[in-house]
Steps between C-alpha positions, in 0.01 A plus 500: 500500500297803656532777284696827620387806559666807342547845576673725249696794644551759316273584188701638215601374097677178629242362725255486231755190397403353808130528556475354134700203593363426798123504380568208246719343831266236603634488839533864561225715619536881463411586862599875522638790363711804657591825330595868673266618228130361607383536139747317367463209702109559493562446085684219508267276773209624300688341173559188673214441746733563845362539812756663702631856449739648691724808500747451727685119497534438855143460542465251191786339622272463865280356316489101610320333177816655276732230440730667258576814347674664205687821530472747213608804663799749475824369515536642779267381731535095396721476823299620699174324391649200421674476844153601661306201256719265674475563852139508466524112355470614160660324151646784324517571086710827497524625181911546356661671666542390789529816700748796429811406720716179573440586921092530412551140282686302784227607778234396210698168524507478846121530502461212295707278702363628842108433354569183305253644234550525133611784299521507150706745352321661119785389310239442223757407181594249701146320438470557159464181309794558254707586788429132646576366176856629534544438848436170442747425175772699749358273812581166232844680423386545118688819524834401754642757726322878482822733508342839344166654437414783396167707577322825364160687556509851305254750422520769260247672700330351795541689843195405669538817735278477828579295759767328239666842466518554903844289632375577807183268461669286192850451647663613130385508135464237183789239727323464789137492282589294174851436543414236818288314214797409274768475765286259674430299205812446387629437882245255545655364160817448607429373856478749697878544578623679795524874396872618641559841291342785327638802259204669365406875339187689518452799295188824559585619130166559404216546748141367388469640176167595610560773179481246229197455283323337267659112709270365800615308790365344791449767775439412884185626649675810719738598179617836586684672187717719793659180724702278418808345679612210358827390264374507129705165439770282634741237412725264736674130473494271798686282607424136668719312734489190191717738274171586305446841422157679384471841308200703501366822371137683534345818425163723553646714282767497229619612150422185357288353165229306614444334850715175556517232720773233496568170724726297432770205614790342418630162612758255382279300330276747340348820567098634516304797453182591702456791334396680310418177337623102657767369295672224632912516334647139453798281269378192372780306236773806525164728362338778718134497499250778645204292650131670489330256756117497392307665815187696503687811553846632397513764802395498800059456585477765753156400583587139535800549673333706781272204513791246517595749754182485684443132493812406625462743810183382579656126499800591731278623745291200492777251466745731708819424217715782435388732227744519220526810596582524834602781746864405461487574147355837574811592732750425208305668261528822705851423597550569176274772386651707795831429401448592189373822685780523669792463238320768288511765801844371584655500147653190628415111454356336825563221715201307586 
């Protein structure tokens, strides 16, 4: 097959993921590269040998040669861009989230459908090799019927600020940023059940913390100590139309130990956790047993898992089969989120 060329919209921390996967993608070809900040682009196609720069997307996406393009922008311009990508005969890899709102993820969807193109949503646990391992034991009903997961992301300390601080350009705080990774995982898990009701909480207890010392954390590129708009942490349970129910908390920010993060399911013939390390649960002669499965990580490869990520993207669009992550996923997913949204402002549980 002819290989693809790629342009990369949007220059930031996460898209340095995807230019490393798709230079060791044999048929992917890193065509271009757009950023609002020149040097920043400039930086990154000097790093990786790319001939295109741009600043402003429409005119990469004018560009004829491009085939495909990943989106690593603000939240709150994936609608837009993606939606743009499509019409001009683009594939699309948007980075999670979707977009910021259910109306901006249904004309996203309508896009795709209109275009016939691809687009991949950046669900990346969803590629991580332990994460096909269980898929597949619950796929070969090793574990029966999933009826309850549970799923939590907290930091002690870890408000990224910048654009991750701004709900205007980030659509909310540490649930619409690293909550969407475990609340995906686990509904991809159990099947990806129709959503039908939300009751969820979100607190602004503590602000950024941007006082403490002597304890680093990641910080984005326009941190700024004075701005920040965004819920320190939330929790929820969801419901599914099958009568299974998922319960989720995550934090940037919390009075809490140490950093966690938990994944885990429960079914009627055993249970598993994902994290924070994979234990499978089972009963074997009226005995339970925890079962370490010997794999070559016991949490998630980030690096590989973007390049899972990566390769199977660049094999949709050759092969035109449905990602396995498609757009329809993305719509639930933000049903959700902004429901969860919703019940928090509303003090009240939400129909979906």
């Amino acid at each position: 097959m002819n290989k693809l060329n790629i342009g990369v919209i949007g220059a930031g921390s996460i898209s340095e993921m995807h230019f490393e996967s798709y230079v060791k993608q044999a048929n992917a070809n890193l065509y271009a590269v757009c950023d609002l900040n020149r040097q920043r682009a400039e930086d990154k196609a000097a790093k990786y040998n790319i001939e295109n720069i741009y600043t402003d997307y429409h005119e990469l996406l004018a560009n004829p040669e491009i085939d495909a393009v990943s989106i690593c922008t603000w939240n709150n311009t994936h609608a837009e861009i993606s939606i743009a990508a499509l019409r001009a005969g683009k594939h699309v890899l948007v980075e999670k989230p979707l977009c910021k709102t259910v109306e901006e993820a249904l004309r996203i969807q309508d896009a795709v459908r209109e275009s016939g193109k691809t687009l991949q949503v950046g669900f990346v646990r969803r590629y991580d090799a332990n994460a096909q391992l269980v898929k597949s034991f619950i796929d070969h009903d090793n574990l029966g019927e999933i009826y309850y997961a549970k799923a939590s992301c907290i930091r002690r300390l870890g408000n990224p600020g910048g654009w991750f601080a701004d709900s205007e350009r980030s659509g909310g705080g540490p649930l619409i940023d690293i909550g969407v990774h475990v609340i995906d995982l686990c509904w991809y898990m159990m099947g990806r059940p129709k959503p039908v009701s939300v009751s969820g909480n979100t607190y602004n207890k503590l602000g950024n913390r941007a006082n403490v010392r002597n304890l680093s954390f990641y910080k984005a590129a326009d941190y700024d100590v004075a701005h920040n708009t965004v819920e320190d942490m939330a929790n929820a349970l969801i419901r599914f139309e099958n009568g299974a129910s998922l319960l989720v908390d995550v934090s940037f920010t919390l009075h809490a130990k140490k950093d966690e993060i938990a994944v885990k399911l429960y079914g009627d013939k055993g249970g598993v956790e994902i994290e924070p390390e994979l234990v499978f649960i089972t009963e074997m002669h009226d005995t339970i047993l925890n079962v370490s499965p010997q794999t070559d990580a016991k949490s998630i490869n980030v690096p590989q898992a973007f390049q899972n990520e990566i390769n199977h993207f660049i094999e949709s669009c050759q092969t035109g089969s449905t990602p396995i992550s498609p757009v329809e996923d993305g719509v639930n997913m933000m049903k959700m989120l902004c429901g969860i949204y919703e019940s928090a402002a509303k003090g009240q549980e939400i129909k979906l």
